[in-house]
C-alpha positions as CSV (number, residue, x, y, z in Angstrom):
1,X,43.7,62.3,110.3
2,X,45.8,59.7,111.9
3,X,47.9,60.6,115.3
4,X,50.8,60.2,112.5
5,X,49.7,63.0,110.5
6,X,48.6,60.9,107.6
7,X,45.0,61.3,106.7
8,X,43.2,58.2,106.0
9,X,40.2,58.9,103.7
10,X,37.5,56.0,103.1
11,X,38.8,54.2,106.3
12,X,35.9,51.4,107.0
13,X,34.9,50.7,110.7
14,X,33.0,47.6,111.4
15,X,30.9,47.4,114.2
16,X,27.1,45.7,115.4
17,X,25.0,46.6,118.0
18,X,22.8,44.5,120.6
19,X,20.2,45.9,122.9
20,X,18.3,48.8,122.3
21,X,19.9,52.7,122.6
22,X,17.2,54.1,125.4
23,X,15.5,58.0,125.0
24,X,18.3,59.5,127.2
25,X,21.5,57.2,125.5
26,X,22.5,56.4,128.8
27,X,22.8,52.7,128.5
28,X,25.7,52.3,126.4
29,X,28.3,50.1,126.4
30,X,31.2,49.9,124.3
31,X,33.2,46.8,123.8
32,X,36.2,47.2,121.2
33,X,37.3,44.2,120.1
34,X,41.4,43.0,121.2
35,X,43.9,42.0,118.4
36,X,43.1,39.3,116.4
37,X,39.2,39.5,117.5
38,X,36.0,40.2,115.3
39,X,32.5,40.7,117.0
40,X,31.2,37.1,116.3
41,X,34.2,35.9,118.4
42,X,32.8,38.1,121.6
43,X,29.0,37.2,121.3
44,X,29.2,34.4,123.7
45,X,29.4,37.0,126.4
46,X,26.1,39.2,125.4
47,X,23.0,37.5,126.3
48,X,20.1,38.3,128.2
49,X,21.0,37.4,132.3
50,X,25.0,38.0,131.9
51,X,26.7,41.5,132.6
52,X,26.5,42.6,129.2
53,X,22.8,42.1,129.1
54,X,20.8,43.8,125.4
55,X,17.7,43.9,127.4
56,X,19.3,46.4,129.6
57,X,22.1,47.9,127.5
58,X,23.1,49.4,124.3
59,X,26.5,47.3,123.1
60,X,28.8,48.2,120.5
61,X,31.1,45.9,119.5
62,X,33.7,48.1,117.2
63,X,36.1,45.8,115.5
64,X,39.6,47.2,115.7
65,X,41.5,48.5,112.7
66,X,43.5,46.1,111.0
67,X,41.4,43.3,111.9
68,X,40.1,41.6,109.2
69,X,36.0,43.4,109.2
70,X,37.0,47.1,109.6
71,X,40.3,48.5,107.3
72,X,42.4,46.1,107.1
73,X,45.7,45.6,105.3
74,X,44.2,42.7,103.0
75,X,41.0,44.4,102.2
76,X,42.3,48.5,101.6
77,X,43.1,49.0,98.0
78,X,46.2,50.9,96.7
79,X,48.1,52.7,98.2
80,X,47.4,51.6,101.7
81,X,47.4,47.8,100.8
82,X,48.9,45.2,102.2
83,X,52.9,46.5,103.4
84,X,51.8,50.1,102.9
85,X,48.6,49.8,105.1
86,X,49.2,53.3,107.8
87,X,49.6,52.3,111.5
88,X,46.7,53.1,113.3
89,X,47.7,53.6,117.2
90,X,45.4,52.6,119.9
91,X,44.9,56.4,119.9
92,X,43.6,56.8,116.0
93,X,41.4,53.5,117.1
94,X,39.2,55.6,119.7
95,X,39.6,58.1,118.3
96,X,37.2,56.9,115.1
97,X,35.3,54.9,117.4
98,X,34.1,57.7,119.3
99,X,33.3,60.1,116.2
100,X,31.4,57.0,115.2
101,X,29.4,57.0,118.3
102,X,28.4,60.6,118.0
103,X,27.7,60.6,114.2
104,X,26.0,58.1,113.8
105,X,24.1,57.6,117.2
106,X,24.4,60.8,118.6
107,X,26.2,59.5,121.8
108,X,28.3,61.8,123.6
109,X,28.6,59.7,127.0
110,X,29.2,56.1,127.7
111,X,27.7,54.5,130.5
112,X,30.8,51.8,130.0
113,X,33.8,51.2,128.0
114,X,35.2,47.2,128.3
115,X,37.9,45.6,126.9
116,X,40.3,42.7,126.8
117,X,43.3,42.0,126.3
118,X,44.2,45.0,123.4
119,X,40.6,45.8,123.7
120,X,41.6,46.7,127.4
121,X,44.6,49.2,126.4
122,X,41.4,50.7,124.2
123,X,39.6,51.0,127.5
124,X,42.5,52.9,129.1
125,X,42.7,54.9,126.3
126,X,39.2,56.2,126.2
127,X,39.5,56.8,129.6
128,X,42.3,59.1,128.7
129,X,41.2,60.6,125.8
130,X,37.5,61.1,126.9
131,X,37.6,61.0,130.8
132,X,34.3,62.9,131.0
133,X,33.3,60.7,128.2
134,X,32.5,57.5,130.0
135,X,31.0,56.6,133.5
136,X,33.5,53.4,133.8
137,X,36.5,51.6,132.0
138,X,37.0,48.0,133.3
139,X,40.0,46.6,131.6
140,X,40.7,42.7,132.0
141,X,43.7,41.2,130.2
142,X,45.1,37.1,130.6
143,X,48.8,37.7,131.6
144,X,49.6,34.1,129.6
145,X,53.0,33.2,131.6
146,X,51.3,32.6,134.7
147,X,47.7,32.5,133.4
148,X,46.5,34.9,135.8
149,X,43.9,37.3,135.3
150,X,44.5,40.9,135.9
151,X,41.2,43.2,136.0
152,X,41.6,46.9,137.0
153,X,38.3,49.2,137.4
154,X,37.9,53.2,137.5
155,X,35.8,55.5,137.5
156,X,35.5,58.8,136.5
């Protein structure tokens, strides 16, 4: 059920995983994808040597509703197509991406939850909506008008 009070039923959430999930699942990161994204776009920045490194961590790219890979206005048939497609708030977003994490993997704990841009207001939110949830939620966003970079770090 959507924070709207729709309920959404054979909503499809894209996602892929690099890295291997360790005996204890406490390597995970999670790395939503922002606005206009789609996990090929973020690969550049998941190799072996650079922070988000799959011989150390667990990643999960989860490609935001609406994008294009997971539901999407052009690809949901009748009645949610195109115009009629619900709006899914940043909350509905984590929401699903967490129940995906524990249903499918069986996480209940993230070691980290990273975002940019609308990927970052993700970050906030899981840090919100699950603060026991995750370990740490760095949020980075490009503030375009002065081409600045903002980064803001917690931890719970």
């Amino acid at each position: 059920m959507l924070q709207s009070g729709l309920t959404y039923r054979n909503a499809r959430l894209a996602y892929k995983t690099y890295g291997t999930l360790d005996a204890a699942k406490a390597n995970v990161i999670v790395y939503p994808t922002s606005y206009g994204a789609q996990h090929p776009d973020l690969e550049w920045q998941i190799a072996p040597g650079k922070p988000l490194d799959p011989t150390k961590y667990f990643i999960v790219v989860i490609n935001k509703f609406g994008n294009g890979l997971s539901s999407s206005p052009s690809n949901t048939p009748p009645p949610f197509d195109r115009a009629r497609y619900p709006h899914f708030t940043m909350t509905d977003n984590v929401r699903v991406q967490q129940r995906l994490l524990l249903e499918v993997f069986g996480i209940e704990r993230v070691r980290l939850v990273y975002g940019f841009s609308m990927g970052a207001q993700q970050a906030f939110h899981w840090g919100a909506l699950f603060p026991t949830g995750s370990t740490r939620s760095p949020r980075s966003a490009a503030r375009p008008a002065r081409r600045r970079i903002i980064s803001c770090f917690s931890k719970a």
